[in-house]
Each structure stands twice: as C-alpha cells, then as structure tokens.
C-alpha positions in Angstrom: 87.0 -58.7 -28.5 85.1 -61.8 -27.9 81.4 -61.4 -26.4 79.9 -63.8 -23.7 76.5 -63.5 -24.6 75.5 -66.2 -22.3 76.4 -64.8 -19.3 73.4 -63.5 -16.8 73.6 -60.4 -15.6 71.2 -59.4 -12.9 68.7 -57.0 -13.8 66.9 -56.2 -10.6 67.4 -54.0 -8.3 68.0 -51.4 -11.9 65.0 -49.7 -12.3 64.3 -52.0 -15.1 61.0 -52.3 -16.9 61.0 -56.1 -17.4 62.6 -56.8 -14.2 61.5 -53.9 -11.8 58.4 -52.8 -13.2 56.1 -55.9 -11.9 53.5 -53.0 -10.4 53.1 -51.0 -13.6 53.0 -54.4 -15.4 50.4 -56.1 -13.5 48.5 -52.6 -14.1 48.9 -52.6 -17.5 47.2 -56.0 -17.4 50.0 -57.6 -18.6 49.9 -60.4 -16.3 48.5 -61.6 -12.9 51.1 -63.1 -11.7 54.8 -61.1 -11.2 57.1 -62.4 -8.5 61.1 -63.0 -8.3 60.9 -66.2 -10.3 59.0 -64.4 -12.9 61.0 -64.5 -16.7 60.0 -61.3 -18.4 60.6 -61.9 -22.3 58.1 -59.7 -22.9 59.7 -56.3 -24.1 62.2 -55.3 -26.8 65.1 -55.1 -25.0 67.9 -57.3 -23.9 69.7 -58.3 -21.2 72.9 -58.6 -23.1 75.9 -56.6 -22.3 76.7 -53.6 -24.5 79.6 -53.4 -26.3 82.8 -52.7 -24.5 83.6 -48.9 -27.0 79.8 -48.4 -25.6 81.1 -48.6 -22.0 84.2 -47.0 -22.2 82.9 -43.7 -24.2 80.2 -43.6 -21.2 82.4 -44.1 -18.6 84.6 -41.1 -20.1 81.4 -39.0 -20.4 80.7 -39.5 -16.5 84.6 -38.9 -15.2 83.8 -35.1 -16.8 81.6 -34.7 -14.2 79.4 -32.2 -15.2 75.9 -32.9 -17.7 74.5 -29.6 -18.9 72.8 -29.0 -21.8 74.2 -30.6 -25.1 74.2 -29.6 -28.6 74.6 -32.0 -31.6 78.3 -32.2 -33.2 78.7 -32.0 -36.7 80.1 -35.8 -35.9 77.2 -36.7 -34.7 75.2 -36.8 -37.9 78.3 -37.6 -40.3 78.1 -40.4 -38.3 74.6 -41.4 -38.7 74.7 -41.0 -42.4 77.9 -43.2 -42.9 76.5 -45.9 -40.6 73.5 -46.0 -43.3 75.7 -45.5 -46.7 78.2 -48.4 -45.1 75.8 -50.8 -43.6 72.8 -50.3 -46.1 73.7 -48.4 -48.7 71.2 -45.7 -48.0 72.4 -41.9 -48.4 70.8 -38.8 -47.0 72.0 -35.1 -46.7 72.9 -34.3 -42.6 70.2 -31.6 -42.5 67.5 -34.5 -43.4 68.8 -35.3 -40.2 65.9 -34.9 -36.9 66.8 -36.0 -33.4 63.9 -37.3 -31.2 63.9 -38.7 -27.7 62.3 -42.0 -28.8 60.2 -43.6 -31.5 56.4 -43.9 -30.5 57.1 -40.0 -29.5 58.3 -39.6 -32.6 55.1 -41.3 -33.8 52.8 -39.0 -32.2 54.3 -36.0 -33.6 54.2 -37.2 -36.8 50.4 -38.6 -36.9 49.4 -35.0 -35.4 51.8 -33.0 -38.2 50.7 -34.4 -41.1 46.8 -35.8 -40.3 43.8 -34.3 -38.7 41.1 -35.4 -36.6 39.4 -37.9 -38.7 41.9 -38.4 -41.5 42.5 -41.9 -42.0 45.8 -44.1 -41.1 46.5 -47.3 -42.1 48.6 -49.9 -40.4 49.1 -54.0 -41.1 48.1 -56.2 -38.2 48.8 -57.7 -36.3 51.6 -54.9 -35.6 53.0 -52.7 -32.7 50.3 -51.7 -30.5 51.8 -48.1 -30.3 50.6 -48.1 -34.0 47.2 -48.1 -33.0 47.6 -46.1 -30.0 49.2 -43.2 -31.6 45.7 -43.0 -34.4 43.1 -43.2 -31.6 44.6 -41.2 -28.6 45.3 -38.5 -31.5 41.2 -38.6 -32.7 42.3 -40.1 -35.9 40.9 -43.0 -38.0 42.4 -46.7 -37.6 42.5 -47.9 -41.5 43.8 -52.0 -41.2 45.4 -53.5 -44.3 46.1 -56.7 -42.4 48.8 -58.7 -43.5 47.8 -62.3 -45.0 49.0 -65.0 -43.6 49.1 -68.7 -45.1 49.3 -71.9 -43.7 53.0 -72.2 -43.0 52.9 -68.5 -41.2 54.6 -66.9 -43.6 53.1 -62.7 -44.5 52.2 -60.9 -47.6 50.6 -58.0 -48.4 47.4 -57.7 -48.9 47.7 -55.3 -52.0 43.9 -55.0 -53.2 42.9 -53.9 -50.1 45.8 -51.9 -49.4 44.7 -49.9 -52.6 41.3 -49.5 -52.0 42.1 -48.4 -48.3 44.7 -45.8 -49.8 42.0 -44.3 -52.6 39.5 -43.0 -49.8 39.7 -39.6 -49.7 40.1 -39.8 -45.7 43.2 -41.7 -46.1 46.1 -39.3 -45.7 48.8 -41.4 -43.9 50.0 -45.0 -43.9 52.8 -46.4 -41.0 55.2 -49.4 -42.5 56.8 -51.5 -39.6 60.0 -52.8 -41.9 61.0 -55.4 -40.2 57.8 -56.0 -39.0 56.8 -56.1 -35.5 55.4 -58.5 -34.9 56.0 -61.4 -37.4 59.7 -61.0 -38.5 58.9 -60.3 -42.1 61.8 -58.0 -44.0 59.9 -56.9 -46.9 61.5 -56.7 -50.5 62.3 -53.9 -53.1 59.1 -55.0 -55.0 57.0 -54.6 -52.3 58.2 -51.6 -50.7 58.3 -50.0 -54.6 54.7 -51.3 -55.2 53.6 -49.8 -51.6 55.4 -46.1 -51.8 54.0 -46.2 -55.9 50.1 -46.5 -54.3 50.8 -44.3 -51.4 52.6 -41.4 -54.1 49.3 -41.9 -56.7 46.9 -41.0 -53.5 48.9 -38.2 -51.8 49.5 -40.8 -48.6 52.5 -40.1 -46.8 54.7 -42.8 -45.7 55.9 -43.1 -41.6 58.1 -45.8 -42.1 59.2 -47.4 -38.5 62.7 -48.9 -39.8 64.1 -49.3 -36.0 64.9 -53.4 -36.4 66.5 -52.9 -39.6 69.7 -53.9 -38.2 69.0 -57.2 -36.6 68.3 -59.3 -39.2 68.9 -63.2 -39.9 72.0 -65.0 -42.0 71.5 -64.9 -45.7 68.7 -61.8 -45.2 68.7 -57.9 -46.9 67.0 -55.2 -45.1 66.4 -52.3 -47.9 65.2 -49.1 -46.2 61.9 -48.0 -48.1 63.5 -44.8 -48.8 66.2 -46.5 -50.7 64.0 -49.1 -52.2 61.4 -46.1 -54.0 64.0 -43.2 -53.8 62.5 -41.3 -56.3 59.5 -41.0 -54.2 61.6 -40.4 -51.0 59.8 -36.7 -50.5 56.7 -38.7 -49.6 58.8 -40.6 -47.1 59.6 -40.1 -43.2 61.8 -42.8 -41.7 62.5 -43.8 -38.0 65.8 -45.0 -37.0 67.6 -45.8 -34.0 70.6 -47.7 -31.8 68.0 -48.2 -29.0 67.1 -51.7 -30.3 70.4 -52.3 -32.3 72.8 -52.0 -29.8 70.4 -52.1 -26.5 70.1 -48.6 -25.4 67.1 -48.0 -25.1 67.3 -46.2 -21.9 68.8 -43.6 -23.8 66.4 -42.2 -26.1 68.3 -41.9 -29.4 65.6 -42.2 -32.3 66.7 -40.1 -36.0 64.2 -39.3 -38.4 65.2 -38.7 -41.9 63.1 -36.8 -43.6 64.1 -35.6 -47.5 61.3 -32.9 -48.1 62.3 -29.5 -46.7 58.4 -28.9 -46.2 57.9 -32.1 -44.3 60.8 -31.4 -42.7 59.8 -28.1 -41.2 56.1 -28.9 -40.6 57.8 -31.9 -38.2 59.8 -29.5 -36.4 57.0 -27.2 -35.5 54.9 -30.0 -34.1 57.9 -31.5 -32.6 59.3 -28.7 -31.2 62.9 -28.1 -30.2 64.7 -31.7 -27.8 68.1 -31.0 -26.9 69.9 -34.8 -26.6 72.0 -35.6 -23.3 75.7 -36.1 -23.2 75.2 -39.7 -22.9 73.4 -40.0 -25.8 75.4 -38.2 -28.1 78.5 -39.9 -26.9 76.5 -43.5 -27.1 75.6 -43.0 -30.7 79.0 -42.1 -31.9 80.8 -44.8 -29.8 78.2 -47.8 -31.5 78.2 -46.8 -34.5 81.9 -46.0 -34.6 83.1 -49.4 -33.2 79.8 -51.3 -32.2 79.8 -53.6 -35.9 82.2 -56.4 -34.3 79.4 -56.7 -31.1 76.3 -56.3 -34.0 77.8 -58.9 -35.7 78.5 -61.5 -32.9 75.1 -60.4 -31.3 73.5 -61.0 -34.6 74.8 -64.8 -34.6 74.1 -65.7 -31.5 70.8 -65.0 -31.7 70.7 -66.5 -35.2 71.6 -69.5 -32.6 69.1 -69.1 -30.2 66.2 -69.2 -32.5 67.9 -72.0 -34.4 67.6 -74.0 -30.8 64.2 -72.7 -30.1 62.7 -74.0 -33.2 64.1 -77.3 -32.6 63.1 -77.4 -28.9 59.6 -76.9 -30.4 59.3 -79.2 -33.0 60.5 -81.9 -30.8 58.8 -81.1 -27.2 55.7 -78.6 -28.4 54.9 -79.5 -32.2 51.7 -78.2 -32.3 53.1 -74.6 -32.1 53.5 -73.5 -35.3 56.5 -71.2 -35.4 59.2 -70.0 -38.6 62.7 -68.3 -37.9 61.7 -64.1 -38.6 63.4 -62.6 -41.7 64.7 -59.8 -39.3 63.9 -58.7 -35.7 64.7 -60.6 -31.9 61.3 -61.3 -31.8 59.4 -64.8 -32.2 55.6 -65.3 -33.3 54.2 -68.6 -32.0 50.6 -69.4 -32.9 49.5 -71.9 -30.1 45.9 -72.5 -32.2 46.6 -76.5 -32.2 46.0 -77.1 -29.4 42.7 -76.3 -28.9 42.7 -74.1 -26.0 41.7 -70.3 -25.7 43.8 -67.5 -25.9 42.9 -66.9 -22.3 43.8 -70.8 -21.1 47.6 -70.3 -23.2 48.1 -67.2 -21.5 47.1 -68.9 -18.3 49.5 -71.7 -18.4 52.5 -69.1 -19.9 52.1 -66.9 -17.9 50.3 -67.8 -14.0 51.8 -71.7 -14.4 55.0 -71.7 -16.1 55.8 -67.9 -14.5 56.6 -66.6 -17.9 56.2 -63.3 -19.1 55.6 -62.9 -22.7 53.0 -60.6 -24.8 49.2 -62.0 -25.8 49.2 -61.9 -29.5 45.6 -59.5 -28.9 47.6 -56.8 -27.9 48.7 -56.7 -32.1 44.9 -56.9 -33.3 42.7 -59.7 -33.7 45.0 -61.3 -35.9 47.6 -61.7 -33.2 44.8 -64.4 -31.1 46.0 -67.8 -30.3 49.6 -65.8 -30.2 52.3 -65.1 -28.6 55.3 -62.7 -28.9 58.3 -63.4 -27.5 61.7 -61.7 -27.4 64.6 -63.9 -27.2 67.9 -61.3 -26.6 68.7 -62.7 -23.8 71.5 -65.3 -21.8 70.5 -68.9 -23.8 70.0 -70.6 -20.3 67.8 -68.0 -19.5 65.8 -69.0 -22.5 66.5 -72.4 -22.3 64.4 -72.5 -18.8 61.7 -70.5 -20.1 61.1 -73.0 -22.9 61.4 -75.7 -21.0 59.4 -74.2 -18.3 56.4 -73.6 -20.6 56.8 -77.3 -22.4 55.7 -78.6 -19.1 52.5 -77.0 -18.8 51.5 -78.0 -22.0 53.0 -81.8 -21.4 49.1 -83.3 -21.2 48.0 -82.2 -24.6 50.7 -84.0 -26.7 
C-alpha cells in the first residue's frame, strides 16, 4: 500500500514523551519554555504512522483478550536472523540470539558484565549521551577517542589516539555507535576491520550500538561490525532493534547477538532473565515479516525531507553548516557562524522560535555550537519548524 507520510497525526493527549512529557522535559533541563505550540524534534522517534501488517497483527493480539506471560517462538528469532541475512547479509546462529527490553538497558548490563569499577571505556564524541551515562553511573572510566571533524563536517577516526587509548591496561571495553549518533556517519569495512583488529590485539571488547542500521540514505551500505571483522566476531556484542526502524519504541524490542558462548552466558547472569510481552513478540514478527515496503517508502521520504532541509538552509540560514547523514533521521547543524553562544542559539531555537531540539553539549564538548535534530516527522510539520527558526535568526544575515 501507499504511505501518507505527510499526514499529522496528533500526539497529545498519548502519554507521549515529546508531546506529553513537557514536565519531565523542562526537569531534565531540556528547555524553559514547553507549551501547546511547542515542536518537539528532539527525540528519536517519529510521529509517522506504522505500517499497516504492524497494526493489524496488534489489533489481532488485543481481540484475544487476555496478556499473560509470553515466551519466545522459535519464529521469533528465525525471524530476526533472516531479516539480517536478507537485508544485510549478516548471519548468526538463533541461540546467539538475547532479548532485552531496550538498548541503554542493554548498555548497562553490558558495561557492569564485562568492566569493573575503574576499567576504562571508550566512546567517540560527540555521541549518545546514554554512552556516557552508562560509564559514570556504573563507577567506570570515560576514555574519549573523539571523532575528527574537518571543515566541510564530515567524521573520521581518530586512529592514533584510538590506539593509544586501547593499549592502557585500564582499557577493557570500547562502545561503537554505527551509524553514529549523532553525526550520520555509516562507517566502512576498513574502518570497522582496522577498529575490531586494535580492540582484538588489546583484549577490548566491542559493544557495538547498531540500532540505526536500517535507516540509511540512497546510494549508502550499512555493514554490521560483526560482519565487517567476522573472524573476530567473539570479541563482539551487537545491539539491534525495530524500535527506531519501524517506530516502536514503546515496545521495548532490543536483540543482542552475541557469538561467544562465554560472553554470552556472563550477559545473562548480569542480565538476568526478561520475559517479552505479547505485543512485542507479535510486533517484531509482523515488521520484519511485511514491514520492507513501509522501510522502503519511509526511507525515501525522509531521503526528501533532508534533501528540502538542506536547501531551505543554504538559501534562508547559510551560515549553518550542515551535510545530508550517511545513515540515521537525525541532522547535525553547527550554528558557529554566526557568532553567538551556544546559550544565545538555544535561546532563539528553543524560548523564541518554540522549537524543541537537543543542545549539541549534551554529546560532549564537541557537540557546542550544535544542534541535533530529528526530522521523522509530517514535512509541514518540519517545514514550520524551519521556517519558524529562520526568522529568529533573520537579523544576522
């Protein structure tokens, strides 16, 4: 079926984060200002229908009327491993197979299984602020390879320092955002090879956040690092999930693959045992099943949207720098020519134009002068954010 991504659907009134959650938000110091002509594009969801197999398998799943506890079918991971041998070429055995109810708590059991208080992580900033949250609420040491970043915006690996950092004897973990979170970057077979080959050499294991994988731009290759350096695949623990590929993330459906029986089982202890609900075991299998037609539709209309945004840019705000992401919803803007603060942007984003978007701080000092911005939503919805931040910044043309 055709999709009419452009259609608005009201959030409010949902229990919805981004649209309901203006209290938590504003206490999360988010923003001061959150009212009912606020635009939150600041988390990575969207407010895009789901596809229609989606509905229908929930809508079965409710008329049964009753939602005890749930095992996994045998489906259920068959499932997940041809999605990945189909749509990336990636094979893995089912009981490499681990449920979790979400990503960063997926995160935290892995930084407490395999570090200990002290033992060194390293991350790339600017990056997913759960990244650093997950080392320092769990006593562990913040290592920060950041990621270099040249005049046209475009990242790269900082592979000297990576190295060094992975050689201290502290060093025991290392957490790969592929596609990376913030900036858009899909990184290559070369570099994921070159990062799992330094990691291996120094007894570093890999946490490899692979959740975006899906969403990625026209003419782009998402390899999962696991793929990439298979014969070093025992070293590596991969997230993956439909929350942000087919906008469930409500649902809590996050699969780690892990390869090495030993990882595998130190996980689980940590972990411990999460039984799924109905709904998500019938969501997975319903997107995955018949979800590709919606993915691919989704995929080019935001291929669209970013196309328009960058344009809208160049023409009304040209001193923002800004480039189309490899992979991702999400858009990186670097405000720095203009001349103004990262406190004075945020001020006439956020109080002024009454739009909701994510100070590039939160991602690490590399992230100031920033901002993130997640653009699955309804194109007029996106349209008047643009627009409505273009005229705050009219006087400094």
């Amino acid at each position: 079926m055709k999709y009419n991504f452009d259609e608005i659907v009201n959030r409010r009134g949902t229990y919805s984060v981004k649209w309901d959650g203006g209290d938590l938000i504003k206490a999360m110091g988010l923003t001061e200002r959150y009212d009912e002509e606020t635009i939150p594009l600041f988390t990575a969801d969207m407010d895009l229908p789901v596809p229609q197999p989606l509905i229908d398998a929930l809508h079965k799943t409710v008329d049964h009327r009753i939602f005890g506890y749930t095992v996994f079918p045998d489906e259920y991971f068959e499932t997940v491993q041809h999605w990945f041998k189909k749509r990336h070429k990636w094979e893995f055995k089912k009981d490499e197979i681990i449920y979790s109810p979400g990503t960063v708590h997926a995160l935290n059991v892995a930084v407490r299984a395999f570090t200990q208080p002290g033992d060194g992580v390293i991350i790339q900033r600017p990056v997913y602020p759960p990244f650093t949250s997950s080392i320092e609420a769990n006593g562990r040491t913040l290592l920060n390879n950041s990621l270099i970043c040249d005049e046209d915006g475009n990242y790269s690996i900082d592979f000297a320092d990576f190295e060094v950092k992975a050689k201290e004897e502290k060093t025991k973990m290392f957490i790969l955002c592929n596609p990376h979170n913030p900036t858009g970057r899909v990184f290559n077979k070369e570099d994921l090879r070159k990062l799992a080959e330094i990691c291996v050499e120094n007894n570093v294991v890999i946490i490899a956040d692979e959740i975006h994988g899906d969403i990625i731009r026209r003419n782009q290759t998402f390899i999962p690092i696991a793929k990439a350096a298979h014969e070093h695949a025992d070293h590596i623990i991969t997230f993956t999930a439909i929350n942000k590929t087919f906008n469930v993330a409500g649902l809590h459906c996050t699969n780690v693959i892990i390869t090495s029986p030993e990882l595998r089982k130190t996980f689980n202890s940590v972990m411990g045992m999460h039984l799924p609900s109905p709904f998500t075991v019938s969501a997975l299998l319903a997107v995955y099943h018949e979800g590709e037609d919606w993915l691919e539709q989704l995929k080019e209309y935001i291929d669209d949207t970013m196309d328009w945004a960058v344009n809208f840019l160049a023409e009304n705000m040209p001193k923002v720098k800004v480039r189309i992401p490899e992979g991702t919803y999400i858009m990186w803007m670097d405000f720095s020519g203009y001349g103004l603060t990262p406190e004075e942007v945020h001020d006439r984003i956020y109080n002024k134009a009454n739009v909701l978007l994510e100070d590039g701080k939160m991602f690490g000092e590399e992230g100031l002068h920033h901002q993130r911005i997640c653009i699955p939503s309804p194109r007029p919805m996106i349209k008047e954010a643009f627009e409505r931040i273009a005229r705050e910044f009219e006087d400094l043309k």
